[in-house]
mmCIF file of the C-alpha atoms, coordinates in Angstrom:
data_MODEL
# 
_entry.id   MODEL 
# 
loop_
_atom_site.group_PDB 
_atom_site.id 
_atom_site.type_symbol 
_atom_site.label_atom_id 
_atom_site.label_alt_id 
_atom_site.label_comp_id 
_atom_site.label_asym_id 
_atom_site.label_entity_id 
_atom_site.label_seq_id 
_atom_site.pdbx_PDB_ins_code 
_atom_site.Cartn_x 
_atom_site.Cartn_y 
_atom_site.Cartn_z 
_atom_site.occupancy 
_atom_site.B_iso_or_equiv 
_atom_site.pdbx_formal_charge 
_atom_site.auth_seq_id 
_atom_site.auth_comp_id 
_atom_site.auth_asym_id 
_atom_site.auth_atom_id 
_atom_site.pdbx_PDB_model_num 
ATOM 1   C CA . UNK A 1 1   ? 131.612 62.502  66.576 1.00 0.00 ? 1   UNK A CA 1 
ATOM 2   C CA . UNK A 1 2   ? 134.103 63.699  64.173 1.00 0.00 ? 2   UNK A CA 1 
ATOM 3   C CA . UNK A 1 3   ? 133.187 66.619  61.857 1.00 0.00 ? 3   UNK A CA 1 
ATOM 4   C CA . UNK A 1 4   ? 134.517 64.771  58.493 1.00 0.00 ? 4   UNK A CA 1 
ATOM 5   C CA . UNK A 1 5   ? 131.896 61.567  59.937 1.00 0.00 ? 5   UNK A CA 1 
ATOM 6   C CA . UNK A 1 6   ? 128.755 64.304  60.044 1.00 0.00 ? 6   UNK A CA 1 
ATOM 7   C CA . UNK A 1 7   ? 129.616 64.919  56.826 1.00 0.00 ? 7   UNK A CA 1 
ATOM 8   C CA . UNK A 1 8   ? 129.894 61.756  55.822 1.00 0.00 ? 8   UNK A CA 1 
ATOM 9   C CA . UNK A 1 9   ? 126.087 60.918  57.300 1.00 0.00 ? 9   UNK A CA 1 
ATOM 10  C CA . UNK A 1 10  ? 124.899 64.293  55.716 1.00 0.00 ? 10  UNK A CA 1 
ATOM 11  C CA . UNK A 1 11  ? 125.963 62.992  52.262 1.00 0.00 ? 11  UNK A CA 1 
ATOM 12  C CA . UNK A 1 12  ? 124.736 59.422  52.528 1.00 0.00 ? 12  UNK A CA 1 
ATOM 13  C CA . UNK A 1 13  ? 121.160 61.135  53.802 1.00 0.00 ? 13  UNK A CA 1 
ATOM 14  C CA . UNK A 1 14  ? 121.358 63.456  50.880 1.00 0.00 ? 14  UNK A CA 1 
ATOM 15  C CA . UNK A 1 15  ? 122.071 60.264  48.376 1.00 0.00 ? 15  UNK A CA 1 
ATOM 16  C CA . UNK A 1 16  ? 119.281 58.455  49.493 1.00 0.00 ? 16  UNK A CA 1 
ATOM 17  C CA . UNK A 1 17  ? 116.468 61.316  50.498 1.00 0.00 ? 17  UNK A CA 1 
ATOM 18  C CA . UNK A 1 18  ? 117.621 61.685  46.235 1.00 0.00 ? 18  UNK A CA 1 
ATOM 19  C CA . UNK A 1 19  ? 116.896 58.821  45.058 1.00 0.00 ? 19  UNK A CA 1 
ATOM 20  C CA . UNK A 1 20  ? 113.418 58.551  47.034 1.00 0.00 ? 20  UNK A CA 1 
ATOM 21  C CA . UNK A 1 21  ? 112.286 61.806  45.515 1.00 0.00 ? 21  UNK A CA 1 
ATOM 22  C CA . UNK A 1 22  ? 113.084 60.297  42.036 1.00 0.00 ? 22  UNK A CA 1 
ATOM 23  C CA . UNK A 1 23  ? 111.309 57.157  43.279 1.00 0.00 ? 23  UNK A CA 1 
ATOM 24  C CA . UNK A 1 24  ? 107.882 59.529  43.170 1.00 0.00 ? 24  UNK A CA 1 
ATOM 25  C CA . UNK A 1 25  ? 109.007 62.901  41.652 1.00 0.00 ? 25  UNK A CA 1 
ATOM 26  C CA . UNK A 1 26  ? 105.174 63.993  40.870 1.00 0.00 ? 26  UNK A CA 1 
ATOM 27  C CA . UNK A 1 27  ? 104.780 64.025  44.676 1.00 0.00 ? 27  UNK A CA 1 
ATOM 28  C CA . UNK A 1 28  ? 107.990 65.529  45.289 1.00 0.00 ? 28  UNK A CA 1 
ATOM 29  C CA . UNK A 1 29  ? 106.911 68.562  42.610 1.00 0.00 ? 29  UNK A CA 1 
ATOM 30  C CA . UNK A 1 30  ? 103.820 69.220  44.907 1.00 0.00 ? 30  UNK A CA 1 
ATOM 31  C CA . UNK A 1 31  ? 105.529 68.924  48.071 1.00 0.00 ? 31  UNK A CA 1 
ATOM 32  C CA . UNK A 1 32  ? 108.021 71.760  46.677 1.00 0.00 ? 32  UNK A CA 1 
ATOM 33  C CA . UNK A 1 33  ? 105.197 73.684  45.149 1.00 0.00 ? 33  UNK A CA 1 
ATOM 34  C CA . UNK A 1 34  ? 103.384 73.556  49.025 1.00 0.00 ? 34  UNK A CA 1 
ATOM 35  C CA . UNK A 1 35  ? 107.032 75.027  50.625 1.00 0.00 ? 35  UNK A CA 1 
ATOM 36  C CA . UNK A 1 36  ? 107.504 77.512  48.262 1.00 0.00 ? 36  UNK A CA 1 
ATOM 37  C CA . UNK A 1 37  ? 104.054 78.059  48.706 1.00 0.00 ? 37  UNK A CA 1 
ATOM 38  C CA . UNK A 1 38  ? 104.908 78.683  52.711 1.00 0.00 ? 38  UNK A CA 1 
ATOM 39  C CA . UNK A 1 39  ? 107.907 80.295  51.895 1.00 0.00 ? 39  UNK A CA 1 
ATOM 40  C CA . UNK A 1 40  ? 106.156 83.081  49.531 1.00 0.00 ? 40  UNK A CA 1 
ATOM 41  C CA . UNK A 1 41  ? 102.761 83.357  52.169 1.00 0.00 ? 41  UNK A CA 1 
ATOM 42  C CA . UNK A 1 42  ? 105.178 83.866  55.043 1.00 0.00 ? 42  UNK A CA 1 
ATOM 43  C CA . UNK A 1 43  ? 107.736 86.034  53.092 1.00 0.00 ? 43  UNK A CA 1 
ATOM 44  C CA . UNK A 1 44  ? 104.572 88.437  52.153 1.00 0.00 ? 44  UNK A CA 1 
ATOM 45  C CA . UNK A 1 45  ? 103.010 88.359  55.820 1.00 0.00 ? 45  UNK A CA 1 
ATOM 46  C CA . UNK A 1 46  ? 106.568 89.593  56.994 1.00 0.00 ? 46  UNK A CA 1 
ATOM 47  C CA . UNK A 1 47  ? 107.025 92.030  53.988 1.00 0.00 ? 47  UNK A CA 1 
ATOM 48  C CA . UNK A 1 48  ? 103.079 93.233  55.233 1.00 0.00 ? 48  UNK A CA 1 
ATOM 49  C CA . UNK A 1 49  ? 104.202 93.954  58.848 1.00 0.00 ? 49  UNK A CA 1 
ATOM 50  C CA . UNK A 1 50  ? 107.850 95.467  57.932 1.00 0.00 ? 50  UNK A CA 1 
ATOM 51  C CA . UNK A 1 51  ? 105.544 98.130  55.477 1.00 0.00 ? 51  UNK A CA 1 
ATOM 52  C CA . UNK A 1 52  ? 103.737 99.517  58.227 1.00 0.00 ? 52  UNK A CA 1 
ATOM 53  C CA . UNK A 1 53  ? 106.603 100.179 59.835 1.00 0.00 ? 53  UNK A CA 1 
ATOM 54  C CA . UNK A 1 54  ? 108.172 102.808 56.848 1.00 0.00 ? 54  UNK A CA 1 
ATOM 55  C CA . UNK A 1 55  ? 107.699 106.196 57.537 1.00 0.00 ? 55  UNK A CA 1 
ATOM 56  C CA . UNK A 1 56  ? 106.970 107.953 53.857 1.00 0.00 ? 56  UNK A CA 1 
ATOM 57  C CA . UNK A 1 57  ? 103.506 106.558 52.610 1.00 0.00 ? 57  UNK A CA 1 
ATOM 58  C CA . UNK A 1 58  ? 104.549 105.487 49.474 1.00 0.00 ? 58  UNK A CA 1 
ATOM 59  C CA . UNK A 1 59  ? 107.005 103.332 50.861 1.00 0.00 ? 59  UNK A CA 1 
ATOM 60  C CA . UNK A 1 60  ? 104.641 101.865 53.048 1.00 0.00 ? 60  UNK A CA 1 
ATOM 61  C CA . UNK A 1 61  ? 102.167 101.306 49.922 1.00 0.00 ? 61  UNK A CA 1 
ATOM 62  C CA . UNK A 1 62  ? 104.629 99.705  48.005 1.00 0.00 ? 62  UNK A CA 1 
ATOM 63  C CA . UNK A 1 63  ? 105.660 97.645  51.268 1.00 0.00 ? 63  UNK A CA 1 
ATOM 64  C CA . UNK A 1 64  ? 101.647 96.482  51.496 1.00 0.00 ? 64  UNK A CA 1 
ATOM 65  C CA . UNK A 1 65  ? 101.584 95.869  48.105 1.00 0.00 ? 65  UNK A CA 1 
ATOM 66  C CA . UNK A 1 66  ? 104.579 93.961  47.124 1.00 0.00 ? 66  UNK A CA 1 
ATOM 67  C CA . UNK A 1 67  ? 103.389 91.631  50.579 1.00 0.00 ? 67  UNK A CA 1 
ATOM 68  C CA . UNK A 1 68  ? 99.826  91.250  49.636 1.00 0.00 ? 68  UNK A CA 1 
ATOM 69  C CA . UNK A 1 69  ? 101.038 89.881  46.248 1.00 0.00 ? 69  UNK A CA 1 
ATOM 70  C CA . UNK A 1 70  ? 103.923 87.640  47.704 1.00 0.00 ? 70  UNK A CA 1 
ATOM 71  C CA . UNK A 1 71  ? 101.071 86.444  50.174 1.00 0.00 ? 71  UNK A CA 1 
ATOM 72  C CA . UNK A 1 72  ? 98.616  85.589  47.384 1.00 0.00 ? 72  UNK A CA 1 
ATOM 73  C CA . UNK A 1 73  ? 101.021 83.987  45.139 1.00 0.00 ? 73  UNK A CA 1 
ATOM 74  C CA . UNK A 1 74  ? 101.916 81.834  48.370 1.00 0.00 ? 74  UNK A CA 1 
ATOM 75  C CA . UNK A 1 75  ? 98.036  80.804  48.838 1.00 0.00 ? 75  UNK A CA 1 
ATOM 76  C CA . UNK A 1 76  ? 97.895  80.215  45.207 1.00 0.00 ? 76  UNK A CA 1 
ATOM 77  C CA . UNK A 1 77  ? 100.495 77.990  45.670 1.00 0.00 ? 77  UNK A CA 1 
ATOM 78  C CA . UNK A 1 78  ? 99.464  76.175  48.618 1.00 0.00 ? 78  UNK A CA 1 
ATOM 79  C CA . UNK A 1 79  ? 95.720  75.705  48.050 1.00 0.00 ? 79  UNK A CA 1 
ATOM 80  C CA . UNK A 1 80  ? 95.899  75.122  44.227 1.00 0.00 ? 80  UNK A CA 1 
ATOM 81  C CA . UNK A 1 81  ? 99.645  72.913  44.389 1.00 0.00 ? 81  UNK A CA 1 
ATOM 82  C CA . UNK A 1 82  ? 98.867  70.982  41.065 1.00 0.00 ? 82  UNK A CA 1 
ATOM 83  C CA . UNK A 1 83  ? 98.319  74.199  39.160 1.00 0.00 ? 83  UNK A CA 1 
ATOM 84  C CA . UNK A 1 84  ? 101.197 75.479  40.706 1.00 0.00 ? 84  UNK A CA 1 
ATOM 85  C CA . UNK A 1 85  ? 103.650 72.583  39.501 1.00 0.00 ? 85  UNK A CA 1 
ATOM 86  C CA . UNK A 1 86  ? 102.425 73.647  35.829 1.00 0.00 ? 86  UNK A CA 1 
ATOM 87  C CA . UNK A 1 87  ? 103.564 77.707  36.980 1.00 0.00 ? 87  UNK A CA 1 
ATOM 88  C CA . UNK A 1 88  ? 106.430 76.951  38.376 1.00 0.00 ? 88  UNK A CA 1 
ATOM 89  C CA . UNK A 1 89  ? 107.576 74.141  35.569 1.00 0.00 ? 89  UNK A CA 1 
ATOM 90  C CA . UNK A 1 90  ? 107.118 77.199  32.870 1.00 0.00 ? 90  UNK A CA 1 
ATOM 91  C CA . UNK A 1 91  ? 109.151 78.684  35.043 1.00 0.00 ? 91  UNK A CA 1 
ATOM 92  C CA . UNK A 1 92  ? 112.295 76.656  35.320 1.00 0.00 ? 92  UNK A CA 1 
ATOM 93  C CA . UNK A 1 93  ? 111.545 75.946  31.548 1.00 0.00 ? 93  UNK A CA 1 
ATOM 94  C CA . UNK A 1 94  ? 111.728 79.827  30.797 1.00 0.00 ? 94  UNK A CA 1 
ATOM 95  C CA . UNK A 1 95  ? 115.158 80.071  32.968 1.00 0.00 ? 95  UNK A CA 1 
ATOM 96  C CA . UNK A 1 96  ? 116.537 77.079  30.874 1.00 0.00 ? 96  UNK A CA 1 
ATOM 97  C CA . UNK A 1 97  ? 115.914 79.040  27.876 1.00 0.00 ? 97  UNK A CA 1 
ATOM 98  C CA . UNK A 1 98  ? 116.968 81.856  29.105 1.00 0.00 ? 98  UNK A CA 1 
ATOM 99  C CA . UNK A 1 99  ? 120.315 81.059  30.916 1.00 0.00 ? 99  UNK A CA 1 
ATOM 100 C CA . UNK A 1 100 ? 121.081 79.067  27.768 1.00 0.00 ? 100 UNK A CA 1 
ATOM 101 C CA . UNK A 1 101 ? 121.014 81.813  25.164 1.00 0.00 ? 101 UNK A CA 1 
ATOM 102 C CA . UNK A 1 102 ? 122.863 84.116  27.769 1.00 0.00 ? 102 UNK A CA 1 
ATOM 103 C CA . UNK A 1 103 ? 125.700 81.433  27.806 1.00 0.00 ? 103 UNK A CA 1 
ATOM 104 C CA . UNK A 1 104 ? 125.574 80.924  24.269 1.00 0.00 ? 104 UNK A CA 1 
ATOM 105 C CA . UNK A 1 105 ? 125.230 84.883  23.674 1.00 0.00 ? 105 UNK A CA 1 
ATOM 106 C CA . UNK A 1 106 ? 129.007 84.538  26.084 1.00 0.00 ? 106 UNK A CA 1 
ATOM 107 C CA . UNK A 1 107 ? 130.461 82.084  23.975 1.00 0.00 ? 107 UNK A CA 1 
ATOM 108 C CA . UNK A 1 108 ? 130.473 83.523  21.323 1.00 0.00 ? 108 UNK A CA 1 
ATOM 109 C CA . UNK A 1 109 ? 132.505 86.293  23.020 1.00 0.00 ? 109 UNK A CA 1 
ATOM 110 C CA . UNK A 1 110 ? 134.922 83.934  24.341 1.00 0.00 ? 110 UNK A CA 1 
ATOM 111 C CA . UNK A 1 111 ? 135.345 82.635  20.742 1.00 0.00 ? 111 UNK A CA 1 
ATOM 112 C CA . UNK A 1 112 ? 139.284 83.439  21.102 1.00 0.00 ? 112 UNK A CA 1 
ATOM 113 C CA . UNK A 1 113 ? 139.923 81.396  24.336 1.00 0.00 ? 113 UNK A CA 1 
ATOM 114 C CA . UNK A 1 114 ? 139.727 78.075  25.573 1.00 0.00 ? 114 UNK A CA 1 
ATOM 115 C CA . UNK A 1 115 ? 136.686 78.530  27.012 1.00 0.00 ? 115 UNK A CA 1 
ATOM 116 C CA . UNK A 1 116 ? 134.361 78.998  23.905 1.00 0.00 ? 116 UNK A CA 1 
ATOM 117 C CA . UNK A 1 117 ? 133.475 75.039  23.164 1.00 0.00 ? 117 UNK A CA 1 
ATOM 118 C CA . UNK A 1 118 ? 132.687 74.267  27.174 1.00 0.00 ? 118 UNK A CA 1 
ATOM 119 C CA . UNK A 1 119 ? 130.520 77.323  27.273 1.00 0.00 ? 119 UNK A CA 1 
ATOM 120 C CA . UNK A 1 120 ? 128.881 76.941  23.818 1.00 0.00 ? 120 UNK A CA 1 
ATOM 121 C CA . UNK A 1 121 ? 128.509 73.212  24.567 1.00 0.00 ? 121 UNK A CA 1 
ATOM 122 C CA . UNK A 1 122 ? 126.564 74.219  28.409 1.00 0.00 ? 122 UNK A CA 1 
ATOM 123 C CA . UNK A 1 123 ? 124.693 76.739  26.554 1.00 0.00 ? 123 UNK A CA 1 
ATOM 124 C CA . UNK A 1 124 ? 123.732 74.288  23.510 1.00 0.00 ? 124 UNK A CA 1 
ATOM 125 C CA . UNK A 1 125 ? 122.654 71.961  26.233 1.00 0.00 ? 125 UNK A CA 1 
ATOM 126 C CA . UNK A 1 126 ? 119.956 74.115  28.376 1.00 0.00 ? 126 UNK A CA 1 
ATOM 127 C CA . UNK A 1 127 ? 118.682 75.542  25.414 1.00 0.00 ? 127 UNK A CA 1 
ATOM 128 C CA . UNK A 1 128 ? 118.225 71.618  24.108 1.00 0.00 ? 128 UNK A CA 1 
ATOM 129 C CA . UNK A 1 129 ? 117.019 70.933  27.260 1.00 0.00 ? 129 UNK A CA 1 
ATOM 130 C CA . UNK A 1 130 ? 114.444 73.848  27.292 1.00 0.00 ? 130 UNK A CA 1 
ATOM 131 C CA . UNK A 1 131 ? 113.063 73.123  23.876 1.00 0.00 ? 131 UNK A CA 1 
ATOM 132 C CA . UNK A 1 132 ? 112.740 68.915  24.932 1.00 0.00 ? 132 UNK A CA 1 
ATOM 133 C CA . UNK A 1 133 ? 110.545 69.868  28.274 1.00 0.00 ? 133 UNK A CA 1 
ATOM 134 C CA . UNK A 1 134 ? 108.903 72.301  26.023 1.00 0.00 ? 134 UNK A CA 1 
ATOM 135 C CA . UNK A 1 135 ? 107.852 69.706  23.252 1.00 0.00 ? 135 UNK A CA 1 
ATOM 136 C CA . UNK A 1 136 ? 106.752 67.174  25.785 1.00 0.00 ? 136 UNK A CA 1 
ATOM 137 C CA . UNK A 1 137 ? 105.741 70.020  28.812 1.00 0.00 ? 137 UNK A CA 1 
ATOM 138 C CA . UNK A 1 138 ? 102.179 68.121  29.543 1.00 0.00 ? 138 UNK A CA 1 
ATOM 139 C CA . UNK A 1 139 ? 104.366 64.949  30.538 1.00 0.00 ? 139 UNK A CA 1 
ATOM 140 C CA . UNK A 1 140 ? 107.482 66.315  32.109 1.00 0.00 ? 140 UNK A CA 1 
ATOM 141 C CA . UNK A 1 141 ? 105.483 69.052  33.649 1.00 0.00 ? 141 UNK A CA 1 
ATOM 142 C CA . UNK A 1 142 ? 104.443 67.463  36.651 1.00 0.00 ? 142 UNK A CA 1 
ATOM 143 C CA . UNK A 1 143 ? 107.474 65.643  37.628 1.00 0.00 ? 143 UNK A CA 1 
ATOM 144 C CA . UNK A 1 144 ? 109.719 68.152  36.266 1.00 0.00 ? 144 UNK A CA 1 
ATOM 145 C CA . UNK A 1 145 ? 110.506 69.627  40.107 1.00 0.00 ? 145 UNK A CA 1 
ATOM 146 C CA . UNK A 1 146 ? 110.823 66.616  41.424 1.00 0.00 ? 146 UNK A CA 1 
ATOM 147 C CA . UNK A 1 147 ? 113.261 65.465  39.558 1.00 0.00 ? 147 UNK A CA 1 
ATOM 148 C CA . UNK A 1 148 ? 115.500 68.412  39.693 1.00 0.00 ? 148 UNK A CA 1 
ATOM 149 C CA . UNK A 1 149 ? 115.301 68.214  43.603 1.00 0.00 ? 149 UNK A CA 1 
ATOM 150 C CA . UNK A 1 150 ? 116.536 64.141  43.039 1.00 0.00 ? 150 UNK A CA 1 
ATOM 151 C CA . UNK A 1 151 ? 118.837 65.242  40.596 1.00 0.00 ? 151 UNK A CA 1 
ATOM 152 C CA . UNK A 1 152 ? 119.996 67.984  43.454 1.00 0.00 ? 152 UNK A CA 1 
ATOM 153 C CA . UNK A 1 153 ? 120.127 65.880  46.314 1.00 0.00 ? 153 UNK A CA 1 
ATOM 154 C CA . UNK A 1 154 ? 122.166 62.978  44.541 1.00 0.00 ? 154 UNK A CA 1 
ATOM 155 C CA . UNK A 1 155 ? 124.925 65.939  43.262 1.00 0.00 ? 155 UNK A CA 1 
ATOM 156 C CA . UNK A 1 156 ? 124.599 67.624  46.541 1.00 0.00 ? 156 UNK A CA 1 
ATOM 157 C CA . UNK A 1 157 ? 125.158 64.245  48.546 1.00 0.00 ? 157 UNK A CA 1 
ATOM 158 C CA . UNK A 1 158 ? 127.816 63.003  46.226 1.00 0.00 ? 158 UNK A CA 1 
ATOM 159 C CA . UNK A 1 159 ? 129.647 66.445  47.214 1.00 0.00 ? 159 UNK A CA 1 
ATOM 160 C CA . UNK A 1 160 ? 129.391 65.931  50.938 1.00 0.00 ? 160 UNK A CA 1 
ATOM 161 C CA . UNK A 1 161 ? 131.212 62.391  50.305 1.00 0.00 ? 161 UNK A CA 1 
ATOM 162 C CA . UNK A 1 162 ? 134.121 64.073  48.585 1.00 0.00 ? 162 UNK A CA 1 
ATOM 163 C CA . UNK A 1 163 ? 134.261 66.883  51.365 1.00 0.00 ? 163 UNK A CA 1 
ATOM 164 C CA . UNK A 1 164 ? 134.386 63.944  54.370 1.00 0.00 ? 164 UNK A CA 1 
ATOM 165 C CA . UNK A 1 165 ? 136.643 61.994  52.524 1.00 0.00 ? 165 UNK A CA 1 
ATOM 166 C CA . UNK A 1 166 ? 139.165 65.440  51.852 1.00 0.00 ? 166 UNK A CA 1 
ATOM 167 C CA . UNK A 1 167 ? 138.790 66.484  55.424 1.00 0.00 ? 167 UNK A CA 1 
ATOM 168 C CA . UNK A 1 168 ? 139.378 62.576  56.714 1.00 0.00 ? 168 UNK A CA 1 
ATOM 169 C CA . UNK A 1 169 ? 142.509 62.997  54.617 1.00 0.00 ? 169 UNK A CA 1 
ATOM 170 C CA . UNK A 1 170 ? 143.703 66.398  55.352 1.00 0.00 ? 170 UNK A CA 1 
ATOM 171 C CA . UNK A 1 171 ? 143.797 65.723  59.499 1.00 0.00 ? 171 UNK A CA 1 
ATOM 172 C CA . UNK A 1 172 ? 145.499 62.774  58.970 1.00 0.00 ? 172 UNK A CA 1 
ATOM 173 C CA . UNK A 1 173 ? 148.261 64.636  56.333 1.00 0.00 ? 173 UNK A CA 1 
ATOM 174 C CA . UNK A 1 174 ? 148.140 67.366  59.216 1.00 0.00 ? 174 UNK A CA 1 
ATOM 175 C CA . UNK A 1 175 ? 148.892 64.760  61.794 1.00 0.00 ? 175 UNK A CA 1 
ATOM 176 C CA . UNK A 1 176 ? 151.828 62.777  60.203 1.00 0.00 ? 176 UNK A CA 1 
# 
C-alpha cells in the first residue's frame, strides 16, 4: 500500500471516529477522564519505582511523593470519572482564560505590526469562549471534553486528507 493511501485511511478514520465522539460527547468526556486517569496512575507507579532508585534521600522523597500524588490523582480519576469531567472541564476552562489574556497581553505588544488584529482577535475569542463555558459550566461541563476530542479528530483528520492528497501530488510532480 502506498504511504500517501495510509494516510488517506488515517484521515477518513480520524473524520469519522470525530464525528462519533460528537454523536455522544458526555461519554466521550468520561472515556478521556478514565485514560487520563490510566495515564496519571501509571505515570505515578513509574515515577514510584524510578524514586527508589535516586541515591540522595531527598530526591528519593520527592520521587515517592510527586508518584504517590500522580497515582492518586489517577485513581481519583478512574474510580470517580464523572467528578473528574467537572476537574478537568475547570481545567481546560482555566487554560482558555488563561492562554487568552496571554495572547491578548501579546497583542497589544504587536500593536505596530500586522499581526496585532489576528492575535487580539484569537485572544478576544478564548477569553469569550472561557467566560461562555463559564456562564453555562453545569451544561457544557460534562460534554465539554468530548467535544474538544470531536472537534480534534475532525481538524486532525481533515489534515491527514490534505497531507495524502500533497504527497499523491508531489510523487507524481517528482515522476513527470
Amino acid at each position: 500500500m502506498k504511504i500517501w493511501v495510509k494516510w488517506l485511511v488515517l484521515g477518513i478514520l480520524s473524520i469519522v471516529f470525530g464525528f462519533v465522539v460528537l454523536a455522544n460527547p458526555v461519554a466521550a468526556s468520561v472515556t478521556v477522564t478514565m485514560l487520563a486517569g490510566i495515564m496519571f496512575a501509571v505515570s505515578g507507579g513509574i515515577q514510584i519505582f524510578a524514586g527508589f532508585g535516586e541515591t540522595s534521600t531527598s530526591s528519593r522523597m520527592l520521587g515517592f511523593v510527586l508518584g504517590l500524588l500522580m497515582l492518586l490523582l489517577g485513581a481519583s480519576l478512574m474510580f470517580r470519572p464523572l467528578e473528574g469531567v467537572i476537574s478537568l472541564a475547570t481545567l481546560v476552562t482555566i487554560v482558555f482564560a488563561a492562554s487568552g489574556i496571554a495572547r491578548l497581553i501579546t497583542a497589544f505588544q504587536m500593536r505596530a505590526t500586522q499581526f496585532f488584529w489576528p492575535m487580539l482577535l484569537s485572544g478576544g475569542l478564548s477569553v469569550l469562549l472561557a467566560g461562555y463555558i463559564i456562564a453555562n459550566f453545569f451544561e457544557i461541563a460534562p460534554s465539554l471534553l468530548g467535544i474538544l476530542l470531536g472537534i480534534e479528530l475532525l481538524f486532525n483528520g481533515a489534515g491527514l486528507l490534505f497531507l495524502a492528497l500533497f504527497l499523491r501530488t508531489a510523487k507524481n510532480q517528482l515522476n513527470q
